[in-house]
N, CA and C atoms as an extended XYZ file, in Angstrom:
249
Properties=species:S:1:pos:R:3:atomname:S:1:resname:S:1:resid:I:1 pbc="F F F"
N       131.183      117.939      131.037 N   UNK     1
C       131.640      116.694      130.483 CA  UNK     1
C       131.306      116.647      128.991 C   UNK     1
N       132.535      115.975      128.052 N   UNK     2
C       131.669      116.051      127.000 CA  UNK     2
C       131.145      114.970      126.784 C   UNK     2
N       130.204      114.900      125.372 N   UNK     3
C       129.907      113.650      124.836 CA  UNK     3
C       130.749      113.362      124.091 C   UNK     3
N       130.259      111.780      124.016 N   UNK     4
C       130.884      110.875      122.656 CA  UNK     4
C       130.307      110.502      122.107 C   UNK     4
N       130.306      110.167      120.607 N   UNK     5
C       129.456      109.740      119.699 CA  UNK     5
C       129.685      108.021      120.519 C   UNK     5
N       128.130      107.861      119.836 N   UNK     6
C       128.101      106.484      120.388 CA  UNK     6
C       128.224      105.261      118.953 C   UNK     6
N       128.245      104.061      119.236 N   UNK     7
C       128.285      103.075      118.074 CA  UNK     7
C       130.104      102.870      117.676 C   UNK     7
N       129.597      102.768      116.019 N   UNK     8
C       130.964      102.380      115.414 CA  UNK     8
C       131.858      103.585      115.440 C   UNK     8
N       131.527      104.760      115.299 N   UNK     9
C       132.583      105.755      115.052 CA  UNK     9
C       133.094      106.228      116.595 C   UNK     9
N       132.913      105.462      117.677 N   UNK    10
C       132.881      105.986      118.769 CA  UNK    10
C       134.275      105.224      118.986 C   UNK    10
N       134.993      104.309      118.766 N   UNK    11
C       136.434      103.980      118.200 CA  UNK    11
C       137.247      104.071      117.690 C   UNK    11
N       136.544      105.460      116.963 N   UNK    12
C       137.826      105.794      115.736 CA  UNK    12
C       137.897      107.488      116.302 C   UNK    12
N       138.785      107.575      116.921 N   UNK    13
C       139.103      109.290      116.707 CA  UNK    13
C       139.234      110.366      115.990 C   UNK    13
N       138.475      111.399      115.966 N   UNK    14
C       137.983      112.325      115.418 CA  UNK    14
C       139.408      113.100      114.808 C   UNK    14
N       139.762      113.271      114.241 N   UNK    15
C       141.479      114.097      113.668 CA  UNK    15
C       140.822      115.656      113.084 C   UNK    15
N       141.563      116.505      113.510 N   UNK    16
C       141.143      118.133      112.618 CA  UNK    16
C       141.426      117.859      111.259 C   UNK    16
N       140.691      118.138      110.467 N   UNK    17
C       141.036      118.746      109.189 CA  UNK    17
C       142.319      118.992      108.924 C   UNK    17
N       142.895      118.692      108.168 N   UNK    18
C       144.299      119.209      107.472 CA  UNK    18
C       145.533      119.342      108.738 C   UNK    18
N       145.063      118.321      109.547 N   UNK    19
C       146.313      117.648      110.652 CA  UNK    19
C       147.362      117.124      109.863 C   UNK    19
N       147.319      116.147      108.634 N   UNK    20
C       148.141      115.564      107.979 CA  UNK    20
C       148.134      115.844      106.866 C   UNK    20
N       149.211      115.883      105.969 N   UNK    21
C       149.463      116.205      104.049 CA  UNK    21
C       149.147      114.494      104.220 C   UNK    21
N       148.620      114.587      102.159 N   UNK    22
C       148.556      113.668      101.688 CA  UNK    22
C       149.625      112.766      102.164 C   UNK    22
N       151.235      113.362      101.782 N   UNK    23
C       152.067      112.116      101.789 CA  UNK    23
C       152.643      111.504      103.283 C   UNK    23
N       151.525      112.118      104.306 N   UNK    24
C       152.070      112.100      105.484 CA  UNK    24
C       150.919      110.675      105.492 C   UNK    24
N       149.955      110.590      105.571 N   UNK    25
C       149.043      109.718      104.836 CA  UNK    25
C       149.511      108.798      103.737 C   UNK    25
N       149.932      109.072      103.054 N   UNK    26
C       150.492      107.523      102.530 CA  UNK    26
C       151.346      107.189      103.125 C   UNK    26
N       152.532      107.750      103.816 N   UNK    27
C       153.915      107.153      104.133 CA  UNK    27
C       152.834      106.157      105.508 C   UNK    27
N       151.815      106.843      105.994 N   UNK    28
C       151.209      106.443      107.426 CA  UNK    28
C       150.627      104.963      106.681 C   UNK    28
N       149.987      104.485      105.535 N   UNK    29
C       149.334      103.585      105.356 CA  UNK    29
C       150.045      102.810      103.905 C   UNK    29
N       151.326      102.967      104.373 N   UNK    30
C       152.304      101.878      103.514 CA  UNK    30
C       153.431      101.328      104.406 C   UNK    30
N       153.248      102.356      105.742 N   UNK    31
C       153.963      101.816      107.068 CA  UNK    31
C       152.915      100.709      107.384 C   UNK    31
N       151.751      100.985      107.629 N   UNK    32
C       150.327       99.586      108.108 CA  UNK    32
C       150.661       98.601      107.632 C   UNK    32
N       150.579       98.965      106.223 N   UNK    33
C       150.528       97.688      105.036 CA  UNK    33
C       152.051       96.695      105.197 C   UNK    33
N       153.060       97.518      105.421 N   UNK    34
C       154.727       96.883      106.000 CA  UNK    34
C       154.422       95.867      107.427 C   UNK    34
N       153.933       96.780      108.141 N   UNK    35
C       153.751       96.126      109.543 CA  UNK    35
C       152.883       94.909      109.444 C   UNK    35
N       152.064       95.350      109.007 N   UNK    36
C       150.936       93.621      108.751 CA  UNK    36
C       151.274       93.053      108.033 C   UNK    36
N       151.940       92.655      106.526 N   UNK    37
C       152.633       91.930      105.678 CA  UNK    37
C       153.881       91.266      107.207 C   UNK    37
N       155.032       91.835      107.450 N   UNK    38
C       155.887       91.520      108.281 CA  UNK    38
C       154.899       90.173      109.375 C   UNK    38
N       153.718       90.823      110.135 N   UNK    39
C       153.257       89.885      110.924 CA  UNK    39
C       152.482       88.328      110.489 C   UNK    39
N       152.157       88.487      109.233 N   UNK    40
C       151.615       87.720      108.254 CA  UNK    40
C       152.574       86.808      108.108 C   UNK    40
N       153.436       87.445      107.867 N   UNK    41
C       155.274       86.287      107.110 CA  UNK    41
C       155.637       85.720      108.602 C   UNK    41
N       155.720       86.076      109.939 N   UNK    42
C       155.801       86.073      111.128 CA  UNK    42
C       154.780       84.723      112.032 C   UNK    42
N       153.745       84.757      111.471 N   UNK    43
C       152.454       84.041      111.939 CA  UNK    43
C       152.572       82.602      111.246 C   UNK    43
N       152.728       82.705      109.641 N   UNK    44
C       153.082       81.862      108.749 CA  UNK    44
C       154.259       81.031      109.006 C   UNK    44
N       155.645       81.512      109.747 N   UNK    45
C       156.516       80.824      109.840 CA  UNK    45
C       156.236       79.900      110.811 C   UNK    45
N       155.452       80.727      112.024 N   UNK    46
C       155.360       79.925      113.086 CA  UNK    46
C       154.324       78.865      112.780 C   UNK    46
N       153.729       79.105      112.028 N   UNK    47
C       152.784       78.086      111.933 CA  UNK    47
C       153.562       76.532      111.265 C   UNK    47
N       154.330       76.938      110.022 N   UNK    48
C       155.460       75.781      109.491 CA  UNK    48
C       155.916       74.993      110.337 C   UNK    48
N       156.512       75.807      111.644 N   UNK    49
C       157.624       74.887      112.473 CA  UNK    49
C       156.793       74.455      113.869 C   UNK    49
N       155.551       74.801      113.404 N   UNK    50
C       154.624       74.150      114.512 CA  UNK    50
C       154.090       74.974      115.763 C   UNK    50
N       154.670       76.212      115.793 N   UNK    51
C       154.915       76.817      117.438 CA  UNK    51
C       154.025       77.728      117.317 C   UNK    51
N       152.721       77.940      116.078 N   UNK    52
C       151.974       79.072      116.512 CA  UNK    52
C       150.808       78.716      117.522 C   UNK    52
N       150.647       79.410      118.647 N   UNK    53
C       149.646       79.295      119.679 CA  UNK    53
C       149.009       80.543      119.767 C   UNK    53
N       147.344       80.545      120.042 N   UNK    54
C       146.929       81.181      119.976 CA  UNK    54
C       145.724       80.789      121.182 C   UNK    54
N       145.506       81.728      121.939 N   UNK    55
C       144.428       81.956      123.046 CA  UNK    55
C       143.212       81.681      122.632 C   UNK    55
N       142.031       80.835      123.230 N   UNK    56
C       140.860       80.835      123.036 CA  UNK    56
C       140.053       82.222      122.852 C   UNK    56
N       140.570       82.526      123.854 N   UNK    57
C       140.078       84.380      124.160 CA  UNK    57
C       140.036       84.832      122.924 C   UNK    57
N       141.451       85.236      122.361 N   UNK    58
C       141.795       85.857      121.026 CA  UNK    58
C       140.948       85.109      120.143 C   UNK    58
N       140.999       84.498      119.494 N   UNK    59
C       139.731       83.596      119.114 CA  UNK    59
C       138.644       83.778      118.974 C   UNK    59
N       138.147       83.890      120.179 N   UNK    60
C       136.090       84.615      120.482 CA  UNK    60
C       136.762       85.820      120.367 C   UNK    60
N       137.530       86.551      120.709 N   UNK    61
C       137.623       88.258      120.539 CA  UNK    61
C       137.699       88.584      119.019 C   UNK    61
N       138.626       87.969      118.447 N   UNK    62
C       138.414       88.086      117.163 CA  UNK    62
C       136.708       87.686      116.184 C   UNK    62
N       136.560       86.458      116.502 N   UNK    63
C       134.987       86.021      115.970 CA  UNK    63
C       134.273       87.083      115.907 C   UNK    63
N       134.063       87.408      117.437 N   UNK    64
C       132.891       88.448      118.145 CA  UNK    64
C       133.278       90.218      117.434 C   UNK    64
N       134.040       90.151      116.892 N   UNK    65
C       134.582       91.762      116.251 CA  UNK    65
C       134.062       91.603      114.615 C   UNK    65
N       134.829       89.982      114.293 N   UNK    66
C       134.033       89.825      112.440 CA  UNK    66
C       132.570       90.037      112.280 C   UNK    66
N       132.140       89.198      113.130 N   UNK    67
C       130.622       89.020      113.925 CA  UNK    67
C       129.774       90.236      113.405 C   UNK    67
N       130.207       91.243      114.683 N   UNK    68
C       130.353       92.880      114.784 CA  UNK    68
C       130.195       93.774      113.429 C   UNK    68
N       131.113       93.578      113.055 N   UNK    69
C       131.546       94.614      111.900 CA  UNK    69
C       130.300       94.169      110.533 C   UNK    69
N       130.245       92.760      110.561 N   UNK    70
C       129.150       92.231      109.650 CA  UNK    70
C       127.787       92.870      109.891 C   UNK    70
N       127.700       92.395      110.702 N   UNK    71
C       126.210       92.960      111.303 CA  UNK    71
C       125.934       94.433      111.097 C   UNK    71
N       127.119       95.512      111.463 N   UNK    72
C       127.266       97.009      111.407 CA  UNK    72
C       127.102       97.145      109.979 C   UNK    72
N       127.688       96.275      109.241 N   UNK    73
C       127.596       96.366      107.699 CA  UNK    73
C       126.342       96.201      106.782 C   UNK    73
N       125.847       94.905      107.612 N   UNK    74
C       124.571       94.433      106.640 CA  UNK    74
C       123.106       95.603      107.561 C   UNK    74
N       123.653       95.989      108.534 N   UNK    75
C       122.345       97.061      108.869 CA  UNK    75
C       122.253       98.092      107.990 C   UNK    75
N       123.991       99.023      107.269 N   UNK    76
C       124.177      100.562      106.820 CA  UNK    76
C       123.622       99.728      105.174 C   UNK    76
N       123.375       98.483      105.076 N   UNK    77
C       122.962       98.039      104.002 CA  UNK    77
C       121.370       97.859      103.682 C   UNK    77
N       121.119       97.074      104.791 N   UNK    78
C       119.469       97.306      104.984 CA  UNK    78
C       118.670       98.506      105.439 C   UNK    78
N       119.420       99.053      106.048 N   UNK    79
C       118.993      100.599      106.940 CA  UNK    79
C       119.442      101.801      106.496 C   UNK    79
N       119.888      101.929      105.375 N   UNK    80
C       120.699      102.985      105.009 CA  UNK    80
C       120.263      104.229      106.317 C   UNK    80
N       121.055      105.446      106.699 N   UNK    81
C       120.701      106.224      106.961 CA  UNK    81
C       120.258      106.363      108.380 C   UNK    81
N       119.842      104.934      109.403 N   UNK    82
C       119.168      104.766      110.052 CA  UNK    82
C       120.502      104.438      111.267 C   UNK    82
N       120.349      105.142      112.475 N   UNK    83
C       121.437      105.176      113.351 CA  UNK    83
C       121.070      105.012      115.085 C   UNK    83
């Protein structure tokens, strides 16, 4: 069996080396930047005409991830090095 790294990088998948060219990499993270702008303009409309609804769940899932990531942040800040 193998292992997995544990913690924050244990969500992000490991890619080989030189899997992708640079511009395969930008075209990949100006497609992101399209897709989330689009959902942004999307979220915003609905919100105008009244109809955006959103789950409690989504809500605490979201909180509990900002939450998360803060905390992961202010430790590699206080802890440098320390894992």
């Amino acid at each position: 069996m193998k292992r997995t790294k544990q913690g924050r990088e244990a969500a992000h998948p490991i890619l080989p080396v030189g899997i992708y060219s640079h511009s395969q990499i930008a075209a990949l993270a100006k497609r992101k930047a399209e897709l989330r702008a689009q959902k942004v303009q999307r979220i915003k409309k609905q919100i105008e005409e009244g109809t955006y609804d959103v789950s409690a769940a989504d809500v605490v899932r979201g909180l509990a991830r900002s939450e998360s990531s803060w905390l992961l942040n202010l430790a590699d800040v206080c802890l440098p090095g320390v894992r």
